[in-house]
N, C-alpha and C positions, 0 to 999 in steps of 0.2 A: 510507324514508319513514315507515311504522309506529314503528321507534324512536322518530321526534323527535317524534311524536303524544305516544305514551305517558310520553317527560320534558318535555314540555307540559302532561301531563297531573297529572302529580308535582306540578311546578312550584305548579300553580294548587291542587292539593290542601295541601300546604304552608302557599302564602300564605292558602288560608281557615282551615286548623287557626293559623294563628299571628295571625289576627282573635278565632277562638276564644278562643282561651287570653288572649290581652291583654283582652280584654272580660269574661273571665269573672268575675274579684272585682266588677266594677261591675255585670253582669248579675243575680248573685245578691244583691245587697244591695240593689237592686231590686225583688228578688220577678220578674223574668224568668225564672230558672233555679232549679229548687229539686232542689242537687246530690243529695241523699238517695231523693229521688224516682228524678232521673235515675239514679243509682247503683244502685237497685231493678231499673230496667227495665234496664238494661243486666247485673247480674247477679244475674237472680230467686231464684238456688237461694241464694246466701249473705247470710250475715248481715251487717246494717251497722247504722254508727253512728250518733247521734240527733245527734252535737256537727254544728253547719252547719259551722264551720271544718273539722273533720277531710275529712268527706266534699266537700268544696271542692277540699280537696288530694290527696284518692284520684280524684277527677274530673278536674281538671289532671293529674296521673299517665296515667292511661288517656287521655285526650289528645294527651299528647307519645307515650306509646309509641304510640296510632295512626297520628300521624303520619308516622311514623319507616317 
């Protein structure tokens, strides 16, 4: 019973990282998502980039590997 909890649980985690990631170029050129920010707080101690496109795509990157 616990198993099928926890690839329920997958499941639903998944299907909201792949809402993520599909919304995300329209989120950021919005002005909802400001990847470089996010990019910051996720990882304080290094260094990142000013371009929005790069840091867009280091942001979808760390996305699909969390989801994963």
């Amino acid at each position: 019973m616990m198993e099928s909890h926890f690839l329920n649980l997958h499941k639903l985690k998944r299907f909201v990282y792949a809402i993520m990631l599909s919304n995300l170029r329209n989120d950021v050129e919005h002005g909802i998502v400001d990847p470089i920010l996010e990019l910051k707080r996720l990882y304080p101690g290094r260094e990142h980039t000013e371009s929005v496109a790069a840091a867009t795509a280091s942001l979808f990157t760390h996305y699909v590997t969390d989801r994963d």
